[in-house]
VOGUKOL-832699 format. One record per residue (C-alpha): residue in three letters; x, y, z. Coordinates in steps of 0.05 Angstrom, whole numbers, plus 5000, padded with zeros to 4 digits. Layout:
# residues N
AlaXYZ/...
This chain:
# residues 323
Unk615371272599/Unk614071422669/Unk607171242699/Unk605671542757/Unk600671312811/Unk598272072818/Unk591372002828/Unk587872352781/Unk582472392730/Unk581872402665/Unk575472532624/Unk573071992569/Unk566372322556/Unk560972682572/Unk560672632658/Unk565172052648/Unk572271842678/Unk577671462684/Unk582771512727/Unk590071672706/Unk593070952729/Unk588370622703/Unk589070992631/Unk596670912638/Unk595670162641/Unk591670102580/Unk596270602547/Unk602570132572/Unk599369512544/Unk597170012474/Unk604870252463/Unk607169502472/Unk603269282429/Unk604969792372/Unk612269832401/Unk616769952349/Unk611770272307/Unk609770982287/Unk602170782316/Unk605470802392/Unk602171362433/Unk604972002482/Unk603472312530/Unk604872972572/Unk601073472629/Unk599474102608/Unk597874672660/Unk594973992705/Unk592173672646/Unk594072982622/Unk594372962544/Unk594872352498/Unk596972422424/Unk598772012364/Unk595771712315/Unk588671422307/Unk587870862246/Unk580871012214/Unk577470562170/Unk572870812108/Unk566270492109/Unk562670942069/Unk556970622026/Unk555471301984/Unk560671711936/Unk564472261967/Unk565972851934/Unk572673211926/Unk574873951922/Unk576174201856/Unk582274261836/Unk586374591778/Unk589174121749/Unk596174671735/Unk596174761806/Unk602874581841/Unk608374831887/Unk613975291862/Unk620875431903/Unk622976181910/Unk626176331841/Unk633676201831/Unk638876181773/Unk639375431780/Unk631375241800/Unk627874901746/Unk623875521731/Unk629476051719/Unk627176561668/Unk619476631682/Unk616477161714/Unk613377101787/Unk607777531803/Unk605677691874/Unk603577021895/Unk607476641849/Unk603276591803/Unk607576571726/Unk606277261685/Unk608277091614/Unk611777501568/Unk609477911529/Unk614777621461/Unk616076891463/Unk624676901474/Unk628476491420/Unk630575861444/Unk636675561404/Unk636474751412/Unk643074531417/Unk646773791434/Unk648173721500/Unk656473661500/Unk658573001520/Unk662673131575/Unk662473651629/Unk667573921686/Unk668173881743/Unk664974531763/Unk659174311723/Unk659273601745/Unk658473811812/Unk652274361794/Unk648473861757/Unk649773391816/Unk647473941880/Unk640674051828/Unk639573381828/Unk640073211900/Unk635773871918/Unk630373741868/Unk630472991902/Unk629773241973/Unk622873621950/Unk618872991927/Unk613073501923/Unk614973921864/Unk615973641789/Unk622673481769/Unk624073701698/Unk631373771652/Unk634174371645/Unk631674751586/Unk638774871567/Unk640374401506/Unk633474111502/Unk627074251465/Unk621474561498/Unk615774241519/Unk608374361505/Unk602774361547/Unk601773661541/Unk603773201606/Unk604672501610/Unk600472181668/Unk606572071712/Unk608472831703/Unk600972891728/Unk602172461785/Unk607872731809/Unk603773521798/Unk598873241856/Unk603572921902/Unk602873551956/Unk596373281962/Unk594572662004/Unk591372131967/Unk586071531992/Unk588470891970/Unk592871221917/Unk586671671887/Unk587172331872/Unk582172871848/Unk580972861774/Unk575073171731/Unk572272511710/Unk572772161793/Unk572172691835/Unk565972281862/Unk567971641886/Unk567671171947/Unk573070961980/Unk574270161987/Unk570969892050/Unk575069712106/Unk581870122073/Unk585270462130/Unk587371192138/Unk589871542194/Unk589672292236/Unk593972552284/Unk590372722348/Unk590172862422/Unk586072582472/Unk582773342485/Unk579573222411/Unk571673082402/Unk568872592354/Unk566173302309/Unk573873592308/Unk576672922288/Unk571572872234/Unk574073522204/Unk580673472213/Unk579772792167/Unk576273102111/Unk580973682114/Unk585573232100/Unk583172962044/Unk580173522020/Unk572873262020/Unk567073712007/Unk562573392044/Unk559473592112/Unk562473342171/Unk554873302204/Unk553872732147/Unk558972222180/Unk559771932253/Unk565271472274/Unk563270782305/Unk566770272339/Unk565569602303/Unk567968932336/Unk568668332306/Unk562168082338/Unk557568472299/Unk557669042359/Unk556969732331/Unk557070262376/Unk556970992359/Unk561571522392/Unk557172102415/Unk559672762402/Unk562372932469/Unk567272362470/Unk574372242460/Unk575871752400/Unk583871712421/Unk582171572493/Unk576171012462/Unk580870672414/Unk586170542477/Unk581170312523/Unk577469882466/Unk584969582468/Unk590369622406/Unk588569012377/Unk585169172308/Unk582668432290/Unk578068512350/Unk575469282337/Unk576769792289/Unk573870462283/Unk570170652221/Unk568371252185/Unk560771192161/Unk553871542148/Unk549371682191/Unk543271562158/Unk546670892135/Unk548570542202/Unk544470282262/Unk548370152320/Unk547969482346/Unk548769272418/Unk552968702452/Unk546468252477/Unk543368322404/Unk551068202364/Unk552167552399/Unk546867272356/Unk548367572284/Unk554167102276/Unk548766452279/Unk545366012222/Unk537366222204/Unk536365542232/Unk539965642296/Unk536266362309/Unk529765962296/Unk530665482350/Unk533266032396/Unk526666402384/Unk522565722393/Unk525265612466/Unk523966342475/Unk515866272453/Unk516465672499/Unk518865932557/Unk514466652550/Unk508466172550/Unk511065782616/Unk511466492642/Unk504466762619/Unk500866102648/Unk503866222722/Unk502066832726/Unk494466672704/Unk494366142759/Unk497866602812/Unk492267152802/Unk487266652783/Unk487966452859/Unk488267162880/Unk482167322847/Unk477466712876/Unk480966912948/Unk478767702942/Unk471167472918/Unk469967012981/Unk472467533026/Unk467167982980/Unk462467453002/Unk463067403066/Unk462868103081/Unk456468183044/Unk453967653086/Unk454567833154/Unk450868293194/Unk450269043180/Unk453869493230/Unk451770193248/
């Protein structure tokens, strides 16, 4: 990558900066830290613009049940029709949707022959390897020489029907979990540019996933090791926070959570949350003795002050009267 020392700045939030060397630095250290991996960052200049993208690991700390889009669960992806596809004979309508027939065709079930030539051989072979290279459709026999199936499916054939879907943590929608809450802490991840706010990467991650919920419902937070929480507003930039947080996940992470559920928590309090009851307690003894060290000079400072002003009283009521 080339880093430039162009001096120029780049904008991490609302009426905040950074400059562009000192963003290339932290994304130097980000992408050798990740090198190797898909989780490295780029970046480019757009009409004078400096743009970072890649991808931004999310955690799931949800503590309520999200809900899922319904589904169908006869919903999947068909290829164009073709002589040799795995759904030669039906009828596409407009959108390829299947129109059945009218008169269900005689099907004559036959032994498959034991041996094939080589024209064959190789056709059977070419179906095979296409149906392979699209891991989103189902992969079914031919119906030649085999019984038809019903309308029964087996729960890997049911699997494999949502597989054009993304999953979290290997779920999928069904009628009896489409509300359900993601483990805590599991990791997901968006691709995103640095000219992305914290409300468009929120819906681009429940896009994704399909979620029904409201975007407005969630915030992303920053959560350190420490105990430090701290939200991103909505003008910020959660690509161009995560690199200068640093790459290192062990020491922060950013988390998907509720609003309503999370308080954030700030560096001078989180230094403390990681002590013993006992150990707080003593903390807040030497703290009561030290406010009451405090309190008592300042009633002797202005205890002094006070008998100082009420002899000067004195002494001007005292002396003669002027006119």
């Amino acid at each position: 990558m080339d880093y430039s020392s162009e001096i120029h700045l780049v904008p991490c939030g609302k009426e905040r900066y950074i400059s562009k060397n000192e963003l290339l630095l932290h994304l130097k250290t980000y992408n050798l830290y990740y090198e190797g991996q898909n989780l490295q960052l780029r970046h480019r200049e757009e009409e004078g613009e400096f743009i970072v993208e890649g991808l931004l690991n999310i955690s799931w700390g949800l503590r309520r049940p999200i809900r899922l889009q319904m589904q169908d669960d006869n919903q999947r992806i068909r290829p164009p029709p073709s002589s040799s596809s795995w759904h030669s004979g039906c009828n596409l309508g407009e959108h390829g949707s299947v129109i059945k027939p009218s008169t269900l065709p005689d099907i004559q079930v036959t032994d498959a022959e034991p041996s094939m030539d080589g024209d064959e051989t190789d056709n059977a072979k070419d179906l095979k390897a296409e149906q392979e290279d699209a891991p989103q459709l189902m992969r079914t026999r031919s119906d030649v020489g085999v019984r038809r199936r019903g309308n029964l499916r087996t729960p890997s054939e049911q699997r494999r029907l949502k597989r054009h879907r993304f999953s979290i943590n290997g779920h999928f929608y069904n009628h009896k979990t489409s509300v359900f809450t993601p483990a805590y802490g599991s990791i997901t991840n968006v691709r995103i540019n640095s000219t992305m706010t914290t409300p468009q990467v929120l819906k681009l991650l429940l896009n994704k996933f399909k979620i029904e919920n409201s975007a407005e419902e969630f915030a992303l937070y920053i959560v350190h090791t420490s105990g430090e929480k701290q939200k991103l507003k909505a003008t910020d930039y959660p690509l161009i926070a995560r690199v200068l947080q640093g790459p290192c996940e062990q020491i922060s992470k950013v988390f998907l959570m509720e609003k309503d559920q999370v308080e954030e928590v700030t560096y001078d309090v989180a230094q403390y949350i990681k002590f013993e009851m006992p150990v707080l307690k003593s903390f807040i003894q030497k703290l009561k003795e030290e406010e009451d060290r405090e309190v008592k000079k300042l009633k002797r400072k202005y205890s002094v002050l006070r008998v100082m002003i009420e002899r000067r009283l004195e002494e001007i009521s005292e002396g003669p009267v002027t006119m």
